[in-house]
C-alpha positions, 0 to 999 in steps of 0.5 A, a space after each residue: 486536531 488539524 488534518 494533514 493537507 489534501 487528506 482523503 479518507 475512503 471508507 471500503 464498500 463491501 463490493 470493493 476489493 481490499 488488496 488494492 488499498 492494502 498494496 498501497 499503504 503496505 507501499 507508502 512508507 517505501 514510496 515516501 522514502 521513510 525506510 529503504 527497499 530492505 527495510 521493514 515498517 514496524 507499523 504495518 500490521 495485518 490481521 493473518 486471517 486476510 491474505 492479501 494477493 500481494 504478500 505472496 510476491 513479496 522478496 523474502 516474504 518482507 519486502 517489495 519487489 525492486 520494480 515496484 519502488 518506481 511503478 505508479 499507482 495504477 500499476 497497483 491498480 488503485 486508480 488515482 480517481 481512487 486516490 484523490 489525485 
């Protein structure tokens, strides 16, 4: 198996917040352009026990505000030193 070009894997330290990490991937597909604002991914899953920050700001309980389809990563305060970028 060949990994994807300019992969970068991050395990989390149990110092680091997990919503930042969350948020991102939750918006990946969104961000790629793989489905659109009022779509939902069928892969995203979460265990329910974990309440992430962000679901609670979601339009309809699903789908991401309007204004987070343009923001930049740091807006989600993932930094791209986080990120490999």
């Amino acid at each position: 198996m060949e990994w994807q070009r300019d992969f970068w894997e991050h395990r989390l330290r149990p110092d680091e917040a997990a919503n930042p990490y969350a948020l991102y991937i939750f918006m990946n597909p969104y961000r790629a352009g793989l489905i659109g604002r009022t779509q939902t991914w069928p892969y995203w899953y979460h265990n329910p026990s974990v309440d992430f920050d962000f679901l609670h700001m979601l339009d309809g309980g699903l789908y991401p505000p309007e204004v987070w389809m343009d923001c930049e990563i740091e807006a989600y305060g993932l930094l791209r030193d986080h990120v490999g970028e």
